[in-house]
DRENTI-283231 format. One record per residue: residue number from 1; x, y, z of N, C-alpha, C, O in turn. Coordinates in steps of 0.1 Angstrom, whole numbers, always signed. Each point is the difference from the previous one (the first is absolute). Layout:
BEGIN
REC   num     n.x     n.y     n.z    ca.x    ca.y    ca.z     c.x     c.y     c.z     o.x     o.y     o.z
REC   NUM       X       Y       Z       X       Y       Z       X       Y       Z       X       Y       Z
...
This chain:
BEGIN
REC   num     n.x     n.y     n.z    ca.x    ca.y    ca.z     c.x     c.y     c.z     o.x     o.y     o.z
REC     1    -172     -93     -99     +14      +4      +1      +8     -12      -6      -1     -11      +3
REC     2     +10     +17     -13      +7     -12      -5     +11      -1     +12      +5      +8      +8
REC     3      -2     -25     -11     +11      -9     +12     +10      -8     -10      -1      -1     -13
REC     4      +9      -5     +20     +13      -8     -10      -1     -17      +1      +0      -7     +11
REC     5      -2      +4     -20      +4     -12      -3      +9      -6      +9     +11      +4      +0
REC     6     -12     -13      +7     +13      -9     +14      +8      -9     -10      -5     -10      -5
REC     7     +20     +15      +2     +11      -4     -14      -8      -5     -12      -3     -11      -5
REC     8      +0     +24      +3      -4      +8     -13     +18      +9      -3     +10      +4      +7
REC     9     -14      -5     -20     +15     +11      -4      -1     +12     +13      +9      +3      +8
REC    10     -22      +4     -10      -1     +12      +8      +7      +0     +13      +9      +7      +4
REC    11     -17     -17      +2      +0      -1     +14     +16      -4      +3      +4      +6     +11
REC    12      +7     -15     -17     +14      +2      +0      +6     +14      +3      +8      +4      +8
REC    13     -14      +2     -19      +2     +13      +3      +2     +11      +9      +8      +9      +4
REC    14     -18     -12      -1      -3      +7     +12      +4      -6     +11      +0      +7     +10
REC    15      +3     -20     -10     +11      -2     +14      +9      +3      +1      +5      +3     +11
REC    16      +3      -2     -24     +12      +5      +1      +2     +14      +4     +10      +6      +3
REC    17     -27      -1      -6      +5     +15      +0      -4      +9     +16      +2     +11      +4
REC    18     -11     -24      +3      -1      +2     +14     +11      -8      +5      -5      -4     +10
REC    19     +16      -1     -10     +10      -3      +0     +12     +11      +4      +7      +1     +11
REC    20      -6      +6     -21     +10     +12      -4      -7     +10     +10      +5      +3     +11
REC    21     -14      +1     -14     -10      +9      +9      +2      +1     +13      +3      +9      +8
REC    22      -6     -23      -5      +4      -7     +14     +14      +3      +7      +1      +3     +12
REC    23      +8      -5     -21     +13      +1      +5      +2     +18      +5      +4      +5     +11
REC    24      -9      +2     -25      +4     +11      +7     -11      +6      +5      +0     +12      -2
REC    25      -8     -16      +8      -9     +11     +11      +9     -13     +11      +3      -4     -11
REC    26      +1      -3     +18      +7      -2     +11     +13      +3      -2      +7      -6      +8
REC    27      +0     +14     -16      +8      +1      +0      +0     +21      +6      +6      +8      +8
REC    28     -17      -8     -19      -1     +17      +6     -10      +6      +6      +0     +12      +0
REC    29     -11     -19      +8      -7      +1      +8     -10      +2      -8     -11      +0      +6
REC    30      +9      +2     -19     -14      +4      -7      +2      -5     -15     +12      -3      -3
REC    31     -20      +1      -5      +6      +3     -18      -9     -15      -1      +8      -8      -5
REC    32     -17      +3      +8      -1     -15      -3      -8      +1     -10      +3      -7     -10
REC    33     -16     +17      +9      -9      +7     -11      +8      +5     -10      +0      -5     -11
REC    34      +9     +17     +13      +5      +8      -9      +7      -8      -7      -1      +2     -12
REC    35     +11     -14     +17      +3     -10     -12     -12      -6      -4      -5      +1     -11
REC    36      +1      -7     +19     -12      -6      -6     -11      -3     -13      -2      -8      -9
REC    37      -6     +23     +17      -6      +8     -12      +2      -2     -13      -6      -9      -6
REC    38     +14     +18      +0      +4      -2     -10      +1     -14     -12      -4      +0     -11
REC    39     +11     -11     +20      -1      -9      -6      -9      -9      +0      +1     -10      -7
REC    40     -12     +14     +17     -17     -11      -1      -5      +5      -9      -7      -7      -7
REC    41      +9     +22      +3      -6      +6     -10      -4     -10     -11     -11      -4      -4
REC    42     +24      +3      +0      -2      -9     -13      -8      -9      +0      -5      -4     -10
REC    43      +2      -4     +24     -10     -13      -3     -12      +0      +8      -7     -10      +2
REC    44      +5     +24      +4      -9      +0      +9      -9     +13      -1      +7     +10      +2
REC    45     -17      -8      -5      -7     +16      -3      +2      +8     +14      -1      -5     +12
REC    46      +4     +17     -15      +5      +7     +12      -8      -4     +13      +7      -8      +6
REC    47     -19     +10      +1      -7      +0      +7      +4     -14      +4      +4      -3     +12
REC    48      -4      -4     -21      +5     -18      +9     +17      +3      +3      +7      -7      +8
REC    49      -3     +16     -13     +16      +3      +6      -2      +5     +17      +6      -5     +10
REC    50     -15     +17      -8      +0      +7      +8      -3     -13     +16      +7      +0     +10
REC    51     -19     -10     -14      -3      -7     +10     +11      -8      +3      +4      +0     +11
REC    52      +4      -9     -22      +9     -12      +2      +9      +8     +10      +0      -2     +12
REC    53      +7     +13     -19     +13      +5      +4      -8      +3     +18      +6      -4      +9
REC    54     -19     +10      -7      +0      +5     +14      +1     -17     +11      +6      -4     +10
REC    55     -14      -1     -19      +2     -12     +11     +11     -13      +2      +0     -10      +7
REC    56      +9     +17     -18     +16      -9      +3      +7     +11     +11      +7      -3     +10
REC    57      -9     +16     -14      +2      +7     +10      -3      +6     +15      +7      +7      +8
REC    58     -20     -14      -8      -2      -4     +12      +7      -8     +10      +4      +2     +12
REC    59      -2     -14     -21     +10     -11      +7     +15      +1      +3      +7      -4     +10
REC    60      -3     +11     -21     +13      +4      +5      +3     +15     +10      +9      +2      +8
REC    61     -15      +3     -10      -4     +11     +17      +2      -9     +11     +11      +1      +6
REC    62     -20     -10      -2      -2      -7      +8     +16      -8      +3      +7      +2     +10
REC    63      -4      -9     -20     +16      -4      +2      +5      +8      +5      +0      +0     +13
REC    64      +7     +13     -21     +10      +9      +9      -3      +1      +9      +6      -7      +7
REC    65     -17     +16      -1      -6      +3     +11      -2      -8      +8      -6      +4     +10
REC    66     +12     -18     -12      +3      -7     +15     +12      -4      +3      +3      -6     +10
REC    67      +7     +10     -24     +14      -3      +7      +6     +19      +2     +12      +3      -1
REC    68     -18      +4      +4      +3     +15      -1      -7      +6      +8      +5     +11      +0
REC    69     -16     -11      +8     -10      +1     +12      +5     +13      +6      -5     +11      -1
REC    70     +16     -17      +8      +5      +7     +16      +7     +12      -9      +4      +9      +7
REC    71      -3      -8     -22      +8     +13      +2     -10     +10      -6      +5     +12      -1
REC    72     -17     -14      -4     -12      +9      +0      -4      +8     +12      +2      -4     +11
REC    73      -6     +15     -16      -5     +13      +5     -15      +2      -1      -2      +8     -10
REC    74      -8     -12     +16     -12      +0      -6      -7     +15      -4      -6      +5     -10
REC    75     +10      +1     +24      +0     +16      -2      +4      +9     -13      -4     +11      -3
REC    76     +14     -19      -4      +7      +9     -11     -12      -4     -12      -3      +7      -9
REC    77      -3     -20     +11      -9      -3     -18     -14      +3     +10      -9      +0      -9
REC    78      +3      +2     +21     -13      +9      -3      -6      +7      -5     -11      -2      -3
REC    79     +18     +10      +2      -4     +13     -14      +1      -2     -10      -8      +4      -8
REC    80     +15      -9      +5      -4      -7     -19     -10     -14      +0      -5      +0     -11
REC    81      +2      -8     +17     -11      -9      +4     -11     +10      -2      -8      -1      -9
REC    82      +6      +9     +15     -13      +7      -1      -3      +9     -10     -11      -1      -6
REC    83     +22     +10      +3      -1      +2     -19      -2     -10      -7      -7      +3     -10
REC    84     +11     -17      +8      +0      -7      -9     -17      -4      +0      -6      -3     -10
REC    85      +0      +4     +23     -11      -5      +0      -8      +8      -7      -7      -7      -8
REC    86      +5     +19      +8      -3     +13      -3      +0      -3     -15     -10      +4      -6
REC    87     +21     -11      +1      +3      +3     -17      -6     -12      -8      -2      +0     -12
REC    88      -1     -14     +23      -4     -13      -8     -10      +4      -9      +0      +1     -12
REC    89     -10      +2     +21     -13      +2     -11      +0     +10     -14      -8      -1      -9
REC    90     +18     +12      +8      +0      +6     -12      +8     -11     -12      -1      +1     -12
REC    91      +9     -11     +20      +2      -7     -11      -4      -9      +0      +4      -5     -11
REC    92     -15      -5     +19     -10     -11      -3      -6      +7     -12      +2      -5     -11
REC    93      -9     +16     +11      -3     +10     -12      +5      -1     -10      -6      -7      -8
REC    94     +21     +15      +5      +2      +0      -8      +6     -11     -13      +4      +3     -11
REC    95      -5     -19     +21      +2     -12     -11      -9      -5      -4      +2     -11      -6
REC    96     -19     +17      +9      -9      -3      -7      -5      +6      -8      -8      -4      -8
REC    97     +16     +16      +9      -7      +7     -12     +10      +6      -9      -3      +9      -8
REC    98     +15     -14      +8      +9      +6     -11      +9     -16      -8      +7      -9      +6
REC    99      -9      +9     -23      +5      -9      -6     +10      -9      +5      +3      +2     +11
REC   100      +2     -10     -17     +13     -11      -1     +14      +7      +1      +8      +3      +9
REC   101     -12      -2     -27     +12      +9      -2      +3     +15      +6     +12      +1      +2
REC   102     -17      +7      +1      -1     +10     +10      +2      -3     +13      +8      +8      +5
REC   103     -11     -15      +1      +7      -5     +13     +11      -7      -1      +8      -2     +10
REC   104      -5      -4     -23     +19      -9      -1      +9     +22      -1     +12      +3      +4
REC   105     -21      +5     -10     +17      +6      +0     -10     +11     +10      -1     +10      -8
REC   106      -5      -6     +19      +2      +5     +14      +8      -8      +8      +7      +4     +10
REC   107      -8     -18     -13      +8      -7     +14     +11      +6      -6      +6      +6      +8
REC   108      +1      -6     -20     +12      +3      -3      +8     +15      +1     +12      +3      +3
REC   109     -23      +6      -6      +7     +16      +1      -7      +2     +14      -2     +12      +4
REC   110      -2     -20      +4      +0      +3     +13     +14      -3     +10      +5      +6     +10
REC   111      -1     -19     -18     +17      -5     +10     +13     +11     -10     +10      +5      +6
REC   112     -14      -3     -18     +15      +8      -3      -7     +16      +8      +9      +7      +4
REC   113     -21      -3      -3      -1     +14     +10      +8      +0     +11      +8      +9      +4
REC   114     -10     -23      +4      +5      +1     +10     +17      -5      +2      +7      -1     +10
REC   115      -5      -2     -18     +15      -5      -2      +6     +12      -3      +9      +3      +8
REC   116     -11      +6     -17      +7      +6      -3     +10     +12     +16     +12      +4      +1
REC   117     -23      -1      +6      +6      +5     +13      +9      -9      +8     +10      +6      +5
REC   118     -10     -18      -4      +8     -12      +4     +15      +3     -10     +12      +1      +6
REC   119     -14      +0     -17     +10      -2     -12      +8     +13      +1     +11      +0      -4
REC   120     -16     +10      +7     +11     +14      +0      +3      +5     +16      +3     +11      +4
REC   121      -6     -24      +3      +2      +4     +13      -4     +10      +8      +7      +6      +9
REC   122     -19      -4     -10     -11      +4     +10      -2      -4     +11      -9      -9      +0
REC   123     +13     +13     +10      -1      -4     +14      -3     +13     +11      +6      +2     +10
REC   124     -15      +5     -16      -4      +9     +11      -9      -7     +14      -8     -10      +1
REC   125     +14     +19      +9      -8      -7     +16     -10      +8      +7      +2     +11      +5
REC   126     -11     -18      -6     -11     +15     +10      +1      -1     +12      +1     -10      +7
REC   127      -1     +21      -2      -2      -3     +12     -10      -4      +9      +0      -4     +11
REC   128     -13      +7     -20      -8      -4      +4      -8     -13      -2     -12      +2      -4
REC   129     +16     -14      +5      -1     -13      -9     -12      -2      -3      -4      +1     -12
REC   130      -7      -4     +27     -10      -2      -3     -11      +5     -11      -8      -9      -4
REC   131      +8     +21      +0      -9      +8      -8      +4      -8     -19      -7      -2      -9
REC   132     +21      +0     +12      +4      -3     -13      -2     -19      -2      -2      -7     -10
REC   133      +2      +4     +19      -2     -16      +3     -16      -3      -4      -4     -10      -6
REC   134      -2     +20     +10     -17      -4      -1      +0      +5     -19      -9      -6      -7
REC   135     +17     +14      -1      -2      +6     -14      +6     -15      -2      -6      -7      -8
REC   136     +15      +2     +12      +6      -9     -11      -8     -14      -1      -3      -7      -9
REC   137      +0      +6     +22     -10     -16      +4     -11      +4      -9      -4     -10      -6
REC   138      -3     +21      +4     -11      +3      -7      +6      -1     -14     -10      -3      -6
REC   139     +20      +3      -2      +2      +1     -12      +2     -16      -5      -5      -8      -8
REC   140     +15      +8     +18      -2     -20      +4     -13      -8      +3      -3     -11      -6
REC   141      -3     +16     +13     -17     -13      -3      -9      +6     -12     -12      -3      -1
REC   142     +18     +12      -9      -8      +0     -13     +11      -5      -7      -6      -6      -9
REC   143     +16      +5      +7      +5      -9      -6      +2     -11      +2      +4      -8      -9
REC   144      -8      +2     +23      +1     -16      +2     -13      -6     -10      +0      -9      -9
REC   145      -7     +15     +13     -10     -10      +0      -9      +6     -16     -11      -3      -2
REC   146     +17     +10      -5      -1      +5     -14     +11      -9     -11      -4      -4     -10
REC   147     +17      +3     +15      +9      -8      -9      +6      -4      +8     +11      -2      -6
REC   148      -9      -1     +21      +6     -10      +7     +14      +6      +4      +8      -8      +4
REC   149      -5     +21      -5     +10      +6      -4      +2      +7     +11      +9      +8      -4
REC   150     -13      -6     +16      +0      +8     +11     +13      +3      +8      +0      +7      +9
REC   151     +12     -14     -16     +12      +2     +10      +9     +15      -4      +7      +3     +10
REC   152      -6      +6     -21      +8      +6      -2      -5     +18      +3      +7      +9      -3
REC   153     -17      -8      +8      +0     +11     +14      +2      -3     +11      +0     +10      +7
REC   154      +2     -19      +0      +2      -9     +11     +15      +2      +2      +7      +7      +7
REC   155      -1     -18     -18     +12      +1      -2      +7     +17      +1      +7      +5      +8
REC   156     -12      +1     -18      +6     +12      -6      +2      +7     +17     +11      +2      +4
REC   157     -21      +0      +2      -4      +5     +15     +11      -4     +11      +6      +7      +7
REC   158      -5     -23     -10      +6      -1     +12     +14      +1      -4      +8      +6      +8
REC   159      -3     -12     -21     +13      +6      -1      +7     +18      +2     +12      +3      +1
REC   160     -25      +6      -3      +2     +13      +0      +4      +3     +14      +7      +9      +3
REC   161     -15     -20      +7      +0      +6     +12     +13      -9      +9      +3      +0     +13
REC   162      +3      -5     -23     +13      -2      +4      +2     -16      +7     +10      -4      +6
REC   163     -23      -4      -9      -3     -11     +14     +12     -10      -7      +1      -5     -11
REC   164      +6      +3     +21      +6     -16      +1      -3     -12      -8     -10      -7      +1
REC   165     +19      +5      -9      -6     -17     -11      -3      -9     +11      -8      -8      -4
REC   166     +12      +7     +17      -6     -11      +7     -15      +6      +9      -7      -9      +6
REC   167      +4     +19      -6     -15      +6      +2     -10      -3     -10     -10      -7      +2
REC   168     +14     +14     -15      -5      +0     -13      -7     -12      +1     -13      +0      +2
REC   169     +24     -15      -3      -6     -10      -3     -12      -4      +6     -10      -1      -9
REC   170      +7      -1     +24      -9      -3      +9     -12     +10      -2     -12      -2      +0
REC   171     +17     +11      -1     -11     +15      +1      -8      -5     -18     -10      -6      +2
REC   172     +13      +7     -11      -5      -3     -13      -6     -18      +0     -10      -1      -7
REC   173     +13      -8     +11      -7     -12      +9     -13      +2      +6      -8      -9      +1
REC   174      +6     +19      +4      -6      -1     +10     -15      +8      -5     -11      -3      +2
REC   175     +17     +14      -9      -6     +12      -9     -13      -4      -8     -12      +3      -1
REC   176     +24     -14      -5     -10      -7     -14      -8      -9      +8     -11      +4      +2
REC   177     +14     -15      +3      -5      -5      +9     -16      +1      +2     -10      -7      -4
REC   178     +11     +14      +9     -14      +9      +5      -9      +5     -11     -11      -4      -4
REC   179     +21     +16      -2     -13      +6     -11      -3     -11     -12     -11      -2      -6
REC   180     +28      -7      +5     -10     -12     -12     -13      -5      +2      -9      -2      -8
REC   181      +9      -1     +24     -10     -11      +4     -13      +5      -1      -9      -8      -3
REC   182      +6     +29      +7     -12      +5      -1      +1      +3     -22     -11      +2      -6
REC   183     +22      -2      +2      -6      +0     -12      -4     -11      -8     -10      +1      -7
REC   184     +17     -11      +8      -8     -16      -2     -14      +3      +4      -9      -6      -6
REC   185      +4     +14     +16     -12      -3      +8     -13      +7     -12     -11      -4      -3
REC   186     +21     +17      -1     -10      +6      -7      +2      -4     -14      -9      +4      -8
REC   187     +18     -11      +3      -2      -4     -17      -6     -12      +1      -3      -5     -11
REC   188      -2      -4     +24      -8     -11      +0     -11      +4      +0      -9      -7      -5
REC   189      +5     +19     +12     -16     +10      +0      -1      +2     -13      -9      -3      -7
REC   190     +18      +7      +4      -6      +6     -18      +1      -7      -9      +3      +5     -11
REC   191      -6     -22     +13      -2     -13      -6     +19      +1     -12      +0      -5     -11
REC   192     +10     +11     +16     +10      -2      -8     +10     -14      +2      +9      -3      -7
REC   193     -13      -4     +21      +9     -10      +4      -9     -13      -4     -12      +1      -4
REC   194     +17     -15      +5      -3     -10      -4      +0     -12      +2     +12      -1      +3
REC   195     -16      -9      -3     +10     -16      +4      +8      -1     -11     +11      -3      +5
REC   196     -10      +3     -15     +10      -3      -8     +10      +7      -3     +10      -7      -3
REC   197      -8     +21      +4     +13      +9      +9      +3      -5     +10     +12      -2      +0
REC   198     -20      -2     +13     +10      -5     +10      +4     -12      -2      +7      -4      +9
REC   199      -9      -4     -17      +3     -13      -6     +16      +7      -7     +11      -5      +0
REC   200     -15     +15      -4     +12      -2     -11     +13      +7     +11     +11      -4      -3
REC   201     -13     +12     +13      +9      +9      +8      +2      -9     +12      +8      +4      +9
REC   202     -14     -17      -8      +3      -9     +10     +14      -8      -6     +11      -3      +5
REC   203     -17      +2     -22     +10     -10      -5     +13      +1      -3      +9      -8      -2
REC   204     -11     +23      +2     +15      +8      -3      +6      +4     +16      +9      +8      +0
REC   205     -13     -12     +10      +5      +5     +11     +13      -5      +8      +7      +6      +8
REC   206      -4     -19     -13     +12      -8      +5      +9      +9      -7      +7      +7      +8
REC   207      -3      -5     -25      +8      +7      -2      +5     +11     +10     +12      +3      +4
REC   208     -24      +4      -2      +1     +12     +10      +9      +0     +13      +9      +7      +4
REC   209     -16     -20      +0      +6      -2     +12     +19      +0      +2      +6      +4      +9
REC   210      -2     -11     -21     +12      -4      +0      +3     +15      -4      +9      +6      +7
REC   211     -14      +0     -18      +9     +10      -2      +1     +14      +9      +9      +9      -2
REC   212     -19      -7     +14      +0      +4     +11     +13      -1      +7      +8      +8      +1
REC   213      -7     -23      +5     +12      -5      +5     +12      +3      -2      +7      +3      +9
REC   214      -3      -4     -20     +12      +3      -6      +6     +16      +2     +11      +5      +2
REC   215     -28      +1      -4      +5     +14      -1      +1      +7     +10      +5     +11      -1
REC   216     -12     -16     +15      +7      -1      +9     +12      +0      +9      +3      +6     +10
REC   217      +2     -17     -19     +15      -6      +6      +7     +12      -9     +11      +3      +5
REC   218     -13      +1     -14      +8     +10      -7      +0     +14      +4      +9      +8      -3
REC   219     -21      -4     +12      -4     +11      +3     +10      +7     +16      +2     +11      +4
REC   220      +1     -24      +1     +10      +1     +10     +15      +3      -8      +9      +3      +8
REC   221      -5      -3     -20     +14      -1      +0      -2     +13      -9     +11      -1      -6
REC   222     -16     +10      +1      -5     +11      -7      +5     +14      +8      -3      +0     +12
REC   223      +9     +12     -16      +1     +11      +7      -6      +7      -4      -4      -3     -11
REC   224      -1     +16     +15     -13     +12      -2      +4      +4     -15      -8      +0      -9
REC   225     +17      +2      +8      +5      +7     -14     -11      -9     -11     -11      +3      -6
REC   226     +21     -15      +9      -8     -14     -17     -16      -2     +11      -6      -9      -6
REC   227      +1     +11     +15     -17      -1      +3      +2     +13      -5     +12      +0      -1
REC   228     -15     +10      -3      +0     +13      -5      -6      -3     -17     -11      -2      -5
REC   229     +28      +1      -1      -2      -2     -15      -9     -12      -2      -6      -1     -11
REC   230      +4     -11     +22      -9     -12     -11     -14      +6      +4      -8      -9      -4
REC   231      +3     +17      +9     -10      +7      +5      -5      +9     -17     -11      +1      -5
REC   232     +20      +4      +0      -1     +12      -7      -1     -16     -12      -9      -3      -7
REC   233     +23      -3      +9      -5      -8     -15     -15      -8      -6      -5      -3     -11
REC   234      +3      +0     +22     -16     -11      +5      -6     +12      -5      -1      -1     -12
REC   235      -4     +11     +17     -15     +11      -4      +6      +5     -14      -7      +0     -10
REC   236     +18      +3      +8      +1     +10     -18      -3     -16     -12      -6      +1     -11
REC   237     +11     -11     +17      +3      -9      -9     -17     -10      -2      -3      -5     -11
REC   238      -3      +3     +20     -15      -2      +0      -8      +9      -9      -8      -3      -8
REC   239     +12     +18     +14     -14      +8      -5      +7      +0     -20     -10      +1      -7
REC   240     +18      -1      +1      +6      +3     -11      -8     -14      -9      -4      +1     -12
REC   241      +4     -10     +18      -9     -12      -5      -7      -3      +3      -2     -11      -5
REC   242      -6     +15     +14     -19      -1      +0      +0     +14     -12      -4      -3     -11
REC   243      +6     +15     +14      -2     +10     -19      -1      -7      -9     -10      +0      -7
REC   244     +22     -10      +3      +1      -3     -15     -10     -10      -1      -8      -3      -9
REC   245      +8      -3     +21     -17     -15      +0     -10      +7      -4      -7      -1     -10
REC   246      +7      +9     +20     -16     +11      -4      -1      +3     -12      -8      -4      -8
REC   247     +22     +14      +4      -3      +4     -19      -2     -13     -10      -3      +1     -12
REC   248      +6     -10     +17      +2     -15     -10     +14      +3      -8      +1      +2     -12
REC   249      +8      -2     +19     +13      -1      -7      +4     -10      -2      +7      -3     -10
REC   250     -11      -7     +20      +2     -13      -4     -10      -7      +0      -2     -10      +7
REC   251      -3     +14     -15     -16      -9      -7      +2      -4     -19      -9      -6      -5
């Protein structure tokens, strides 16, 4: 598995761009990959995107989720915990057996699929949560753990079902949390993880931390409306440039 250089041009890079990332998944409770992604692309072959991004994301789970605790609902992310578990292994699968470039633009027309219902204002509510909670966690742990990308059925779900930006946050914390940790579990079984990836996701993690923080402090002064639209801008605006990476538009 290729890893980054510690300040190498690349590796600059990519702090800045776990940096930015950073800021806005603490700012909107998720999006650290979805920015992410895209721009490891460039210096990282997908598969080493998929690991770095889960295990900075691991860490920053862990942040929120200890200044955000008491206002989690554990009962509301059971059912998607258990679809997601359901879905890891089709996508431990499917990043061993499908190309580079083919996996740069599924991660990509997988985030504008799901944006696009976010973007015209789709917000239907079931009444029956659970049944839809266990479909979306399942679409979510084949996308986690296939392009790292697991937040925007999750997202799409809970915004449809109307939840609170201050639930959201804790609840999506808490989510990834968990299924990152069993899918780290299975891309280290399927010989995809490494010492020199976690060398390189260790080294990029301070950025993270700071830009967690920040987005934190910002996430308190934010109302539903702008958590809404930077929700919709994070997934349309990721998945539009992992496509053109994939096609080599900018190659």
């Amino acid at each position: 598995m290729h890893a980054l250089d510690i300040f190498s041009l690349q590796w600059f890079l990519a702090l800045a761009a776990v940096l930015i990332a950073a800021l806005v998944r603490g700012t909107a409770g998720f999006g650290l990959a979805l920015v992410l992604a895209p721009i490891l692309l460039f210096v990282l072959e997908p598969k080493s995107v998929v690991v770095v991004s889960l295990i900075l994301g691991v860490l920053s789970h862990i942040m929120v989720l200890g200044s955000a605790y008491r206002r989690l609902d554990p009962r509301r992310i059971l059912s998607m915990i258990a679809g997601s578990l359901m879905g890891i292994p089709l996508g431990v699968l499917v990043i061993t057996a499908i190309s580079p470039s083919a996996l740069k633009v599924l991660i990509g027309a997988v985030i504008v699929f799901f944006a696009v219902p976010l973007a015209i204002g789709f917000t239907r509510t079931f009444r029956r949560e659970k049944p839809i909670a266990v479909v979306a966690g399942f679409l979510s742990g084949v996308l986690n753990s296939s392009t790292s990308l697991g937040g925007p059925p999750v997202v799409l779900f809970m915004h449809s079902q109307k939840w609170p930006k201050e639930v959201i946050h804790p609840s999506l914390a808490a989510y990834f949390l968990v299924t990152s940790l069993v899918t780290l579990l299975g891309l280290f079984i399927a010989g995809l993880v490494d010492i020199p990836l976690v060398v390189t996701a260790v080294s990029l993690a301070p950025a993270m931390l700071v830009g967690v923080g920040i987005g934190m402090l910002a996430f308190r002064k934010i109302n539903e409306h702008f958590f809404r639209m930077l929700s919709i801008a994070i997934v349309f605006c990721s998945g539009i440039l992992a496509i053109l990476s994939g096609l080599g538009i900018f190659h």
